[in-house]
Every structure is written in structure tokens, then in C-alpha cells.
MIVEXTI-324814 format. One record per atom (N, C-alpha, C): x, y, z. Coordinates in steps of 0.05 Angstrom, whole numbers, plus 5000, padded with zeros to 4 digits. Layout:
# MIVEXTI-324814
XYZ
...
# end
This chain:
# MIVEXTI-324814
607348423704
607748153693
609448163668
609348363649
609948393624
612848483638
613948593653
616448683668
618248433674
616648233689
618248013698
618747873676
616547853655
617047593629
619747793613
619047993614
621748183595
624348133613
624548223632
627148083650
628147713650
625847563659
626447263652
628047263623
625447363600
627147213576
628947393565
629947613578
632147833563
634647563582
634247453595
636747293611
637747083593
634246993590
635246673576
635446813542
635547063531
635747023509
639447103508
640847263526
643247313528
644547053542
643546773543
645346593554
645346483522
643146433505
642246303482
643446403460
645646583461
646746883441
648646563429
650746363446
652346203429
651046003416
649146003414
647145833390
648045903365
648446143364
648346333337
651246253322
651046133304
654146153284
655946343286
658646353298
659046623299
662146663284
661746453252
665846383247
664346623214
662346903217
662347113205
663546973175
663146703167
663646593139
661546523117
661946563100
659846453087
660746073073
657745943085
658545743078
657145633049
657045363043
656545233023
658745372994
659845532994
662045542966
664245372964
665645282948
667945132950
670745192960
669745422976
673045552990
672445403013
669445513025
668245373053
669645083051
668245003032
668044673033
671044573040
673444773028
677244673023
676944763061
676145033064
676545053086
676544913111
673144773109
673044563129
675044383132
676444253104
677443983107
680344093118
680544293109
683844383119
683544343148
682044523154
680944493193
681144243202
679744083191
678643773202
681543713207
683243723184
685443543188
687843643192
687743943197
689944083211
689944203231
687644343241
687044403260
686744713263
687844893240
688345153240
688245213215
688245583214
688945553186
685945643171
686245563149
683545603130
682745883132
680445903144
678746143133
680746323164
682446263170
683046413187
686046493180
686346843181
688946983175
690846903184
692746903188
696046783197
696047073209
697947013235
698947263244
702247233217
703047483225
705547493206
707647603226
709447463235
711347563265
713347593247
715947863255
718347913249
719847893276
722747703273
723247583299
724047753306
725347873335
727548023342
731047883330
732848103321
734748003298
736547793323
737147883347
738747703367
738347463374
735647433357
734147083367
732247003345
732446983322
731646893306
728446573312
729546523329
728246343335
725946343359
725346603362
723046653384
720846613375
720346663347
717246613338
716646313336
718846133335
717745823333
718145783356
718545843379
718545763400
715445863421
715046083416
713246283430
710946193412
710046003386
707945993366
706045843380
707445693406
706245433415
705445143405
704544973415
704244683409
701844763386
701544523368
700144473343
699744743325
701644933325
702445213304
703545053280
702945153260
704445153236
706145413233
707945473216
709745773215
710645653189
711145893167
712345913149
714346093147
717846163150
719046333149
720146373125
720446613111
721446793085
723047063098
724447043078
726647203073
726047433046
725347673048
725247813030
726548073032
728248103015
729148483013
731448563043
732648303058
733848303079
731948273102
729348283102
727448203125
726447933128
727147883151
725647613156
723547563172
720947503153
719547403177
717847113178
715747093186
714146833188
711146793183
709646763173
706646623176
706546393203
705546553219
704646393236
701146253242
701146023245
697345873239
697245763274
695745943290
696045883315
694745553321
695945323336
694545193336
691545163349
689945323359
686745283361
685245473355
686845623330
685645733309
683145623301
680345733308
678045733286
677245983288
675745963260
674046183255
671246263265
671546253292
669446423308
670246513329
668446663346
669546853368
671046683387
670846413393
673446243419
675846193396
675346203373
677746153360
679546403361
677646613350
680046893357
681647013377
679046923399
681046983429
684246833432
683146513424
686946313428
688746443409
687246683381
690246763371
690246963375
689247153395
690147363403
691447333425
691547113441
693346993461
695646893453
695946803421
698646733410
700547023403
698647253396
699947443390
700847553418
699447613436
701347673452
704147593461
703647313459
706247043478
708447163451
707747243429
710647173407
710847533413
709347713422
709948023425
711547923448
711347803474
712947743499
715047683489
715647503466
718547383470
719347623444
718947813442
720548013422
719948083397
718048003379
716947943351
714848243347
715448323327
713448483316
711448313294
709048333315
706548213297
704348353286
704448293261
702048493243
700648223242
697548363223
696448063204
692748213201
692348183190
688248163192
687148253225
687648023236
686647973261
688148213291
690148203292
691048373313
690748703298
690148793276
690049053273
687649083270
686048893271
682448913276
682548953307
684248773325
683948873357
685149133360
687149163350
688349423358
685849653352
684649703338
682049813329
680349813351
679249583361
678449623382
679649703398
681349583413
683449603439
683549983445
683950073415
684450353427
682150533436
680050443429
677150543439
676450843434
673950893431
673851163422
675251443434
676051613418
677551873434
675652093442
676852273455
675152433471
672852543452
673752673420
671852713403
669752523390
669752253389
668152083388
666252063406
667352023441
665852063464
663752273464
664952493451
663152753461
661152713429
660752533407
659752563387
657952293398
658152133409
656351943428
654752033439
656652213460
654152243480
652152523475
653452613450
650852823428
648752603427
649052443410
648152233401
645552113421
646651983440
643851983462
643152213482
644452393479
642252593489
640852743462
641152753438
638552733417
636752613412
637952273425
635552113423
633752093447
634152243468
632452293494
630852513480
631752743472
630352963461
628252903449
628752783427
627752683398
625052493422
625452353428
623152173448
621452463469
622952573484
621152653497
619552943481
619652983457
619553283439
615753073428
617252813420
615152633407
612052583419
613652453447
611352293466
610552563488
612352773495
612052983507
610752883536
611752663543
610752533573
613552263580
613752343607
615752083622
615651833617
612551773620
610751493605
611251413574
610851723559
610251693527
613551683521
615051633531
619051633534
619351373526
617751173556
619450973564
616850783549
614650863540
613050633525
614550463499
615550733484
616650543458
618750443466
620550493483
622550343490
622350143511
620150063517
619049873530
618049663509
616649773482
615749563469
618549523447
620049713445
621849553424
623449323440
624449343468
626049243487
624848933487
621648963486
620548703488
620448463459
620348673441
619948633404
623248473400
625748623418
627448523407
627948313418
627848203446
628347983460
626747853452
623747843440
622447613430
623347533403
624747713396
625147653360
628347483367
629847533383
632247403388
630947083408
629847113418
628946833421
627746673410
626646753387
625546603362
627446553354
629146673341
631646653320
634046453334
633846433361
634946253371
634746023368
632346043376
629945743376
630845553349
630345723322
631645693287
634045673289
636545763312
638245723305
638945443323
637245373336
638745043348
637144813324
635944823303
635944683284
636944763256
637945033254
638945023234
641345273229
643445293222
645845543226
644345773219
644945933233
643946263236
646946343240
646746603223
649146773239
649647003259
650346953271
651347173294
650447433286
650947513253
649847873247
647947883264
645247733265
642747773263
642247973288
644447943312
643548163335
644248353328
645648453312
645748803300
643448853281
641548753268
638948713260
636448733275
637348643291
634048593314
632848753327
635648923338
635249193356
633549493343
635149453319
634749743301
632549683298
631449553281
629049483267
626849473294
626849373310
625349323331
625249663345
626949753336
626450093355
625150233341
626050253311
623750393280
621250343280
621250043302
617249913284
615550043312
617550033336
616450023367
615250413364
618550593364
616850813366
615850963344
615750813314
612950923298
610450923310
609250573314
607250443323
606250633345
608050733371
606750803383
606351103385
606951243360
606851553362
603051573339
603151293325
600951423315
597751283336
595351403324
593451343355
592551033344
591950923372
591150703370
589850453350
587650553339
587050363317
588450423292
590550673282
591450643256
595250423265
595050543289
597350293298
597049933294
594549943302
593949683306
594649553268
592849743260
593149583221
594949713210
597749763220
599749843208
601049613217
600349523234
601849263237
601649083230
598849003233
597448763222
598448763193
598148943175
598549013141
601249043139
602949233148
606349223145
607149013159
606948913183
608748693190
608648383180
605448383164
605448083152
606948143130
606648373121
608148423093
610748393094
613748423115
615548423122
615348163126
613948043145
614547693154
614447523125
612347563113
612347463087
615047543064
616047693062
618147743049
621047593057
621247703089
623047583095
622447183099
621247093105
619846913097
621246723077
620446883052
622146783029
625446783020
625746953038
629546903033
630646743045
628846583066
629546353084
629846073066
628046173053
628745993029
631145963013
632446053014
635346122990
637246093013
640745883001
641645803017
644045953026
643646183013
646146393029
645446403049
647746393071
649046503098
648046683108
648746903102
647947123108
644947213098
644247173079
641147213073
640047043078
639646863084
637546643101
638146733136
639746823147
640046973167
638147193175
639047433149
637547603155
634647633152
633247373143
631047283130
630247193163
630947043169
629746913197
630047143216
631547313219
631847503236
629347713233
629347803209
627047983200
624547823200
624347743196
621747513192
620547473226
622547443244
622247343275
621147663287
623647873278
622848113288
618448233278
618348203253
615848263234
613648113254
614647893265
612447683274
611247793308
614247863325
614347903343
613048213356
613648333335
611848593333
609148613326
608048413314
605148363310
604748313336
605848063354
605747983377
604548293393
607148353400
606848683418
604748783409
604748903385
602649053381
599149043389
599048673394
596548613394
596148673427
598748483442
597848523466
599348643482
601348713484
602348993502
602449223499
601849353474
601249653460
598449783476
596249573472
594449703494
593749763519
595449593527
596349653562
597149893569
599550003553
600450233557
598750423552
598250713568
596350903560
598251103542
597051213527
597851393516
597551713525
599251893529
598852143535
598852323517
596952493522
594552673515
597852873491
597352933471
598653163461
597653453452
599153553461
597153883452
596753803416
595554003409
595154013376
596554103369
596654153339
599254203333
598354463325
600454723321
599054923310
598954943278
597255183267
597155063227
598655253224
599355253202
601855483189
604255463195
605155223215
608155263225
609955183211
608354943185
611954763169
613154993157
614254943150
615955103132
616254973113
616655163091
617255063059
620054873059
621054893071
623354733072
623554383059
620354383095
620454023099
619453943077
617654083060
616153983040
618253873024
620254033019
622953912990
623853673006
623953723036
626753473046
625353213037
622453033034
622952783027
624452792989
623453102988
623852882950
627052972945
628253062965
631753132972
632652882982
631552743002
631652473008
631552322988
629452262968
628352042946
630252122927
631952452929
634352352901
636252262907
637752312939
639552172955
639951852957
636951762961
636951522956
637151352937
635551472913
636151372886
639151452876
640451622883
643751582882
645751412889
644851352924
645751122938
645150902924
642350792915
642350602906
643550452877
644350762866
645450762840
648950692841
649450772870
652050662867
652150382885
651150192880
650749882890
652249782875
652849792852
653549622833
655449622837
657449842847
660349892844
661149862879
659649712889
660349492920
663549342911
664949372920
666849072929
666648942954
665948752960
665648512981
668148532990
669048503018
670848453034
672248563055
673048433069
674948583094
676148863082
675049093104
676749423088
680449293084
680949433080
683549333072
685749423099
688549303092
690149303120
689949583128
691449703113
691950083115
689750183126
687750123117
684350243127
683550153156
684249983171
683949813197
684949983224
686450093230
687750243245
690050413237
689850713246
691750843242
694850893258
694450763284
696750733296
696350433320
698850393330
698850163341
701349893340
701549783354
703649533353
703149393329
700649313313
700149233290
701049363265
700049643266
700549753247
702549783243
705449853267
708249883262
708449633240
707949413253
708649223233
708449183218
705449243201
704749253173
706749463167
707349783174
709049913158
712249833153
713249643180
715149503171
714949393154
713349123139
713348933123
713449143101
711449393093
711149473071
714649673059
715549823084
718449973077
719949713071
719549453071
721849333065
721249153035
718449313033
717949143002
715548912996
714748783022
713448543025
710748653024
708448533001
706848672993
704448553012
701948663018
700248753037
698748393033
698748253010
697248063001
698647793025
701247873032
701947703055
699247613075
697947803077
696047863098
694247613100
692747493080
691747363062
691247243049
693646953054
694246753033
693546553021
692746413004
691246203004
693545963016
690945753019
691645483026
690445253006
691945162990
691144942973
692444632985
689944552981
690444332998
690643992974
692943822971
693443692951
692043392956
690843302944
688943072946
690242862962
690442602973
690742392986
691942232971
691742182949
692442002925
694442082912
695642332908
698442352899
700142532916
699142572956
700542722961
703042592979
702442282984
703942162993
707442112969
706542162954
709642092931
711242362936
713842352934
716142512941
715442772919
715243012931
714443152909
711943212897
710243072912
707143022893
706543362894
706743532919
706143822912
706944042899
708843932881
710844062869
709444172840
706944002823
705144052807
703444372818
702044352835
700644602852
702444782853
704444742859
706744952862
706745102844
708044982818
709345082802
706845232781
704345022780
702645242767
699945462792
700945462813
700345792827
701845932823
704545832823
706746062824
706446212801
705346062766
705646202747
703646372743
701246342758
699046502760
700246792761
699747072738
700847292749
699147402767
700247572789
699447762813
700147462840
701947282839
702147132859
705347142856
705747342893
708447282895
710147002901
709246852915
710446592914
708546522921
709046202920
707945892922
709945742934
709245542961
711345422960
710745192980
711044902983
710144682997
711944653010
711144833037
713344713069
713744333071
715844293088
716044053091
715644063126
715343883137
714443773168
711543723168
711943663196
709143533200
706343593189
707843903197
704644053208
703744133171
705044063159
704144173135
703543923106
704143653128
703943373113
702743263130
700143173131
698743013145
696542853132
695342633145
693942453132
694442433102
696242433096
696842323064
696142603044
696242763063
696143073044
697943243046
697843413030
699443633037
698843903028
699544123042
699244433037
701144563018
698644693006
700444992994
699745192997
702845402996
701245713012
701245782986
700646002978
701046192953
700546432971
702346612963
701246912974
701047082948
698847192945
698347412923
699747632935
700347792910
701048122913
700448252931
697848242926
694948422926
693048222952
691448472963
689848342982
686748252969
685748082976
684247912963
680948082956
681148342972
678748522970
679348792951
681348752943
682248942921
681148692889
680348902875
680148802850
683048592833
685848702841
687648552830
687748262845
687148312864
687248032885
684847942886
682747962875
680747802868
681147662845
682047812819
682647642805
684947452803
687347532822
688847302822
687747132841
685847132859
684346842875
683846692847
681546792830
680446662811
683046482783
684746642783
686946562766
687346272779
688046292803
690046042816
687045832815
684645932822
682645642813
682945592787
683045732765
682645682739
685145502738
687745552750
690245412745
689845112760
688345122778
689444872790
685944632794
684644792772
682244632761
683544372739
681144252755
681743902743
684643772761
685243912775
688243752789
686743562807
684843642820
683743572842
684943612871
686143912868
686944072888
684844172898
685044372920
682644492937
683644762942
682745042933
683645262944
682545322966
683545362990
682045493013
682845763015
684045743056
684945963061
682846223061
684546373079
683146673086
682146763058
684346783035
683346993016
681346912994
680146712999
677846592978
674746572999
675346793021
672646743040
670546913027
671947213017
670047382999
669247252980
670347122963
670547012933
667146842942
667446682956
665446552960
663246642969
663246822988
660147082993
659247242963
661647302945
659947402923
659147252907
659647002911
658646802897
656346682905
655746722922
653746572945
651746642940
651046852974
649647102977
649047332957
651847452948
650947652929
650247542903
650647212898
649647162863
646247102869
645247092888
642246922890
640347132899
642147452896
640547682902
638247722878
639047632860
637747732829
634747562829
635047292845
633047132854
631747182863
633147282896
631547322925
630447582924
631747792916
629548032921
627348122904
626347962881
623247982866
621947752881
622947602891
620847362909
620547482923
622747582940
621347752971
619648072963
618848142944
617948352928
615748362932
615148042913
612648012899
611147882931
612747672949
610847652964
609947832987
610848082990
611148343007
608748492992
608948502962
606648712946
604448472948
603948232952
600748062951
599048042971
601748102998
599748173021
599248403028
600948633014
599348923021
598249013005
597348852977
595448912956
592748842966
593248662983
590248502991
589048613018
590448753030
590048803061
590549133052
592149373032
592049563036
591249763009
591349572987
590349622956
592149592940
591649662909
595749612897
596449902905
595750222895
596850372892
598350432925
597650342947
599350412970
601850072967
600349972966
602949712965
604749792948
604849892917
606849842902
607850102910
607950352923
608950602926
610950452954
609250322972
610550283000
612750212987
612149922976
614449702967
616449862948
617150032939
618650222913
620750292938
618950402955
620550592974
622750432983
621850152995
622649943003
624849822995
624849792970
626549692947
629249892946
627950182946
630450382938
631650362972
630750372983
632250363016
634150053017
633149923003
635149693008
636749682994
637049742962
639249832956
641750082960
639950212978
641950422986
643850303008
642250053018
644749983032
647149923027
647349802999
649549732993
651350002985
650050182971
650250492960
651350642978
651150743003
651950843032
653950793032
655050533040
658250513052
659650573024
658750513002
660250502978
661950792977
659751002981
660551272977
662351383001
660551313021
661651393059
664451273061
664951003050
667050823056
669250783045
667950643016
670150543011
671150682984
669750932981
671151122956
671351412976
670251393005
669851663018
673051733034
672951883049
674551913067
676051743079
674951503091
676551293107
677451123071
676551113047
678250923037
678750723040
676250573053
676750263058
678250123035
676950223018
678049952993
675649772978
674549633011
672249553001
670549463024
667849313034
666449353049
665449093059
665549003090
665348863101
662248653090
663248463073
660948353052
658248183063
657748233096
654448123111
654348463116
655048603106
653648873132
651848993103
651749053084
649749063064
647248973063
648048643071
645448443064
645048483099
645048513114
643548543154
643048823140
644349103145
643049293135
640649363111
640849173090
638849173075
636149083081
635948843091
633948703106
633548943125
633749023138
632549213158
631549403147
633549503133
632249783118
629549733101
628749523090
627349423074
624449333097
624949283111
622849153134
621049413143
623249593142
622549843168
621450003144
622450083122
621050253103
619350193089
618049983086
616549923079
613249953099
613549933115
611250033139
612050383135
613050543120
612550863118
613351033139
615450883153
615551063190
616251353183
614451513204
615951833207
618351803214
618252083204
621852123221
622552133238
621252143256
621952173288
623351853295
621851663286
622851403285
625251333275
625751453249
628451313241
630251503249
629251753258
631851883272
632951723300
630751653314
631751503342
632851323333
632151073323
634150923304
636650993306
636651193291
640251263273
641651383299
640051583312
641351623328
642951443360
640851243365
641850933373
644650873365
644250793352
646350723328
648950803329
648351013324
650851233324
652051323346
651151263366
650751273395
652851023409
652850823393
653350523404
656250563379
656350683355
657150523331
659350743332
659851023338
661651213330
663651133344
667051103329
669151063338
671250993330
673350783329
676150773314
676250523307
673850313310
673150083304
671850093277
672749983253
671650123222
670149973222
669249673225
667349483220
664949613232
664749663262
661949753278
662549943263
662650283250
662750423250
661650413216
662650243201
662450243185
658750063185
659149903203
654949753211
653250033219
654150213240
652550353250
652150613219
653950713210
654150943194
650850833166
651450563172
650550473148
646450363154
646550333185
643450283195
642650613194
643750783203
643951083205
642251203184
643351253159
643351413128
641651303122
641250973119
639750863107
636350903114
636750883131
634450823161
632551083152
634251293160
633351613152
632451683121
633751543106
633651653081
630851513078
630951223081
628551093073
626551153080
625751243105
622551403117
623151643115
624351843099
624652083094
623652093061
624951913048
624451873022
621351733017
620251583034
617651503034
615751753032
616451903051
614152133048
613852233015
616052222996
616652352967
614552092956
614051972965
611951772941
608951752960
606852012956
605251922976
603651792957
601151662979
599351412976
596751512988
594051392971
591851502982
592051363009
589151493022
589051333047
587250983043
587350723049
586850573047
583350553051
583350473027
579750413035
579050133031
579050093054
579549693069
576149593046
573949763044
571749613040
571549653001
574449682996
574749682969
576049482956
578349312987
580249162977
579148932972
580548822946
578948472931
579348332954
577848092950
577647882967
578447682951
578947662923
578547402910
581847442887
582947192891
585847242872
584647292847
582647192836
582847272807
582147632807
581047692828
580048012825
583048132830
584148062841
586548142853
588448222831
589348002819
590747962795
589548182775
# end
């Protein structure tokens, strides 16, 4: 029965997946807000990149022809190269919007155009798919995680149990989170959240024996629901996301645990023999706990945003193009231009955009400014301005010239949108309401495992907890975007979904056997030439491990339930 309900609702929770917000923006900032209106009343554009087409020289005119009906295009002339900003017309920022401009990039590649931009060197990334050394570092990958399971459960049964109860943990936690997302925006991250976490809680739970399973759940998973709980409260995007996600997963695993964990039998394990650890394992958690307190030490020095162009793919029809634009001088910030959009009330007068103009242009680190004339760029009594910065908007110089051109064109009653003010607004959002949200989700995580497990195991769990979630941010920092690949800087929801997890899962104390299957999952699905997944998986991976590795470095007595207060004032 538990077979058929897991098949029914794994159907209806993969038809229920476009519920989920999926335009990967953060909303409520005032870029969002320029953004929407640009959309509403142009149709393209905003939080979404411009492809950037260079025509073929014998036809100059293939890119406005091949752009299609309701495109905007901006063409420039720099250093003897000419090319264009093209704004596909059914441009939005979610997954049906990306498909219509990756269907524009092709039609303007048909008629002759070399097209770079954000968007086509993120497909090219994909498109080229992992190489044979990736493949063979995959399929390491799940045949360690078969190992690692059958070394654990040491039975066919003790294999397919935890992956029977995470399989069930995650489809119920994605049908909850569904359910939340037809009354209120959820984002799309939350299914790279659901899985991991739901495989860490499934094969801990079921490696330890029965009744200490049962109140590891009952005690860590209210403690996780309750935490996450509280970030649902706070109106960032992405952390009210990963708040309902974690919160659905914490709940749904109490679920399992109560009633399909005992169904399954457990098989018999030999004992273990005495004398076998080695001096080794003893150092690896507190080798872990300095690793992690490192990671978490470099959080601070995060930049939010798309890795940068150069960092996206190393070869490809995109990339040619970016290295064209760049041998001819045209700086990378093309990529990423804003859109200021000129009020109603003075944009109808001859010239009214000519004010915006002239003070973006003076903003330093902004190569031009400049108010196209036609349709597509004067409508309803408004009108557009592009500005293109130097600099790409996830580099420190191009963050501060986003901020320059608001400071310039404050009190005009202009609107900055556009692609390159989408980060500006996540660190303003999400990452400013962190300072808030993670001692609320702290304190209400340490009240229910103070009361249900005592303080000295709650505040050790929760420490652990704390340092694993900031290592999320810590990880890619080092791995990423100061490591080898050189992002620049780091895709600004994969911190806050990786943190929430890491935080959920380490806090319940899992062995390592658990967060190795985890990471190894992960890594399994995540290794390849795609930097975003690669850059999600590397980062559930380290973290995952470090955090129930580093847990063992802070041990805790064993809980003595007929000690714990009953009464808040004893508590307190």
C-alpha cells in the first residue's frame, strides 16, 4: 500500500513541480518592483539578459530581421565592431521565458550573427554535458554510494529501506511545499533542498535501532520544523522558501518515522569488533570542526551573483562571442545592463529622457547611457534607458556602479531595473534579514531541544548547526569563487537552500555514513561543465560532511528525558 501511495503521489507531485516560482529572482526590492513594470508594459527585458548578436559584415541587417515580432535591439558601434542588444519579445524571467530566447538565439545564429550574452553561455554549459572524465567521476560516485549503503545495512532489504523512506520523506515534503506554493510564491530552489536533506534524515534514522530512531526524530525534527518555521516569517524569496521547504521536509519525516520506519524490518548486524578504530578517526571530527570553523570564517567575504561571463563555459558558439566582443575592446558589463525606466509625466515631452541620460552617463564605471527612439522603447507615455556599466554587476566595481546610477537618479522619479540590479536586490533582501532570521531560527531550534533533550545537548547540537550553515556560504567562497574555477562570485539562493539544509541535517548529529551518501548523491547528479549545478552539488557535498563529521568534535551527554524541566520558568 505504502508502494502504490509512493507511486500515486511521486506523479501528482512531478505534475505540481509548475506551482513553484521558477523566474530564480528575488522579489519585493525596488529593482523587482522597476522590473515588473518594465515587463507589464514592454513585454521583455527587465530582470532578463539581452542576448548581444554581432551581425555577419555582408548583411548588417540580419539581427533585426531574425530578432522577431515584439524584440527590442539596440545597435553600437565600438572600436570598428558592430553589434546589438537584443530583448527577445516573450522574454520572461522563468523557465518558458528562457526557452522563447533560446529559440531567438538560434533564428539570429541561422541568419549569420555571432551571439554571446548571460543566457546562451549558461546553455552552452549545459548543451556540452559532462566529458568522459566527469562520467567516470559520476559513476565512482554511485557506485560508493551503493557501497557505503550496503557496507552500513549489510542486507538487500537494509539497501533499499532508507531509500525507500527518504524517496517517501521527499515526495511528501514536495507535496506540502506545493500545497504553500498555490497560496503563496515559493521558489523553484526548494527541489534541490528536499532530496538531500530527506536522504541525511532517512539513512541516519534508519541505521540507528529502533526506539533511539523514533526520539531522534520526534526531538531533532520538531527542532528543525520549528526553526525553519520561523524564517517563513521573514519576507525574503529565497529564505522564506527554504523555510517552507525545510520545515515541510522536518514535518514529513516525523510523518515516516512514526509510520513507515516500523514496517520495515531491520537486519540483524554482526558486532562490531573492539580495538579496530584507529587513532586516526578520533582527530578526523576535530579536523572537520577546524575546517568548518574556517569555512565559516570565510562567509563574510561571499559576493552574491551570477559567476561571471569568463567563468560560464570554456569553449563554444557563446564563448567565441564573448572573446570577440572582448579582443575588440567592448567590456564584459555589456552582458548586464540596466534598464531605467522614465516616469509617465515627463516622458511624453521631446527629450524628457535626456535628464536620466546624461546623469547615468556621468556616473563613473558606466560606459554609455543612451534613450533609443521607436516604439519598442516609448510606450505608454514612458520611456527606456539602457546604461551599460564597465564592469559586470557581480564584480565589486559593477556593484558599485549599480549603486552610483541609483544614488544619481534618486528623487528623479526614475526606476532602475534590468538584469544588473537583480543581485543588488537579493543582498539587500535575503542576505540583509539574515542578522534577524538566524537567532530567531536559533533560539526557537535551542527551546525545543532544551525541553525534549536538555540545554547541554541542545546548545552543542545547535553550535554544530550554526557552524555548518555558515560554512555554506564559506565552501563555494574558497572552492569557487577565489578557487580554481574563479567564478568571481556565487550564485546568491545556493548559500541560503544549502544553508537551510545543512542546518536541518546537522543539527539531528547524523553519522557519517549518512552524509557521505548524501554528498555522494550529489556529486553523482552535480559533477560536470555546468558551474551553477556543480557549483549546488560541490556545496550540499563539503558542507553536508563537514557538518556530521564536525558534530562528533562537540560531544554531548546522553539525554536523561526524566531530568528534562517541564515548566518555562524552570527552563529559563
Amino acid at each position: 500500500m505504502w508502494l502504490l501511495l509512493l507511486a500515486a503521489a511521486g506523479a501528482v507531485a512531478v505534475a505540481g513541480l509548475g506551482r513553484f516560482d521558477q523566474s530564480f529572482t528575488a522579489a519585493g526590492g525596488p529593482g523587482h518592483g522597476a522590473n515588473q513594470e518594465i515587463h507589464e508594459r514592454y513585454g521583455n527585458g527587465a530582470a532578463v539578459p539581452p542576448l548581444v548578436a554581432v551581425a555577419p559584415p555582408e548583411d548588417p541587417g540580419a539581427v533585426a530581421r531574425a530578432a522577431g515580432p515584439g524584440a527590442r535591439t539596440l545597435t553600437r558601434t565600438e572600436r570598428g565592431l558592430t553589434y546589438t542588444l537584443v530583448y527577445p519579445g516573450a522574454g520572461r524571467a522563468d523557465l518558458a521565458g528562457l526557452a522563447a530566447i533560446e529559440e531567438t538565439a538560434r533564428a539570429l545564429r541561422a541568419a549569420g550573427a555571432e551571439v554571446t550574452g548571460v543566457l546562451p553561455l549558461t546553455a552552452d554549459s549545459a548543451a556540452g554535458g559532462p566529458g568522459p572524465l566527469a562520467l567516470a567521476a559520476r559513476a565512482a560516485c554511485a557506485l560508493g554510494l551503493l557501497v557505503l549503503l550496503v557496507v552500513t545495512f549489510r542486507s538487500p532489504l537494509g539497501v533499499l529501506a532508507p531509500l525507500l523512506l527518504a524517496a517517501t520523506t521527499a515526495v511528501g515534503a514536495l507535496l506540502v511545499t506545493e500545497a504553500v506554493a498555490s497560496v503563496t510564491p515559493v521558489s523553484f530552489v526548494v527541489v534541490y533542498l528536499v532530496p538531500v536533506a530527506s536522504l541525511v534524515l532517512a539513512v541516519h534514522r534508519r541505521a540507528l535501532p529502533p526506539g533511539a530512531a523514533a526520539r531522534s526524530a520526534r526531538a531533532f525534527g520538531a527542532a528543525g520544523a520549528a526553526a525553519c518555521g520561523v524564517l517563513v516569517l521573514f519576507p525574503g524569496t529565497f529564505l522564506r522558501s527554504a523555510g517552507i521547504a525545510g520545515a515541510a521536509v522536518c514535518l514529513t519525516g516525523l510523518a515516516v518515522a512514526r509510520w513507515l520506519d516500523p514496517l520495515l524490518p531491520r537486519a540483524e548486524r554482526a558486532p562490531r569488533r573492539a580495538g579496530r578504530r584507529l587513532s586516526a578517526s578520533r582527530a578526523l571530527p576535530r579536523v572537520a570542526l577546524v575546517l568548518l570553523v574556517l569555512c565559516a570564517g570565510a562567509a563574510p567575504f561571499l559576493r552574491v551573483g551570477n559567476p561571471e561571463a569568463r567563468a560560464l563555459v570554456a569553449a563554444g558558439p557563446a564563448r567565441a562571442g564573448l572573446d570577440r566582443l572582448a579582443a575588440a575592446g567592448v567590456a564584459s558589463g555589456v552582458l548586464n545592463p540596466l534598464e531605467v525606466l522614465v516616469p509617465s509625466d515627463t516622458a511624453d515631452a521631446a527629450g524628457a529622457a535626456d535628464p536620466a541620460v546624461r546623469a547615468a552617463g556621468a556616473v563613473p564605471g558606466v560606459r554609455f547611457a543612451v534613450a533609443p527612439d521607436g516604439p519598442g522603447w516609448r510606450r505608454d507615455g514612458t520611456a527606456l534607458v539602457v546604461v551599460v556599466p564597465e564592469e559586470e554587476p557581480m564584480t565589486a566595481g559593477g556593484a558599485r556602479t549599480v549603486e552610483a546610477v541609483r544614488a544619481a537618479l534618486a528623487g528623479t522619479g526614475a526606476r532602475v531595473g534590468g538584469s544588473g540590479v537583480v543581485d543588488r536586490d537579493l543582498v539587500a533582501g535575503d542576505y540583509g534579514l539574515l542578522p534577524y532570521a538566524v537567532p530567531a531560527a536559533a533560539l526557537a531550534a535551542f527551546a525545543v531541544l532544551a525541553r525534549r533533550e536538555g540545554v547541554p545537548r541542545a546548545a552543542r547540537s545547535l553550535l554544530a548547526a550554526l557552524l555548518a550553515a555558515g560554512a555554506a556560504a564559506g565552501v563555494p567562497v574558497l572552492l569557487w569563487q577565489y578557487g580554481p574555477a574563479a567564478t568571481g562570485a556565487v550564485t546568491g539562493w545556493v548559500p541560503l537552500v544549502v544553508g537551510a539544509c545543512a542546518f536541518c541535517v546537522t543539527l539531528e548529529r547524523p553519522a557519517l555514513p549518512a552524509a557521505a551518501a548524501a554528498a555522494l548523491a550529489v556529486l553523482a547528479a552535480g559533477i560536470g561543465p555546468q558551474v551553477e549545478l556543480a557549483l549546488l552539488a560541490s556545496g550540499f557535498a563539503l558542507t553536508t560532511l563537514l557538518g556530521a563529521t564536525a558534530a562528533r568534535a562537540l560531544p554531548v551527554p546522553e539525554p536523561d528525558h526524566r531530568l528534562t524541566p517541564r515548566s518555562s520558568p524552570r527552563l529559563v
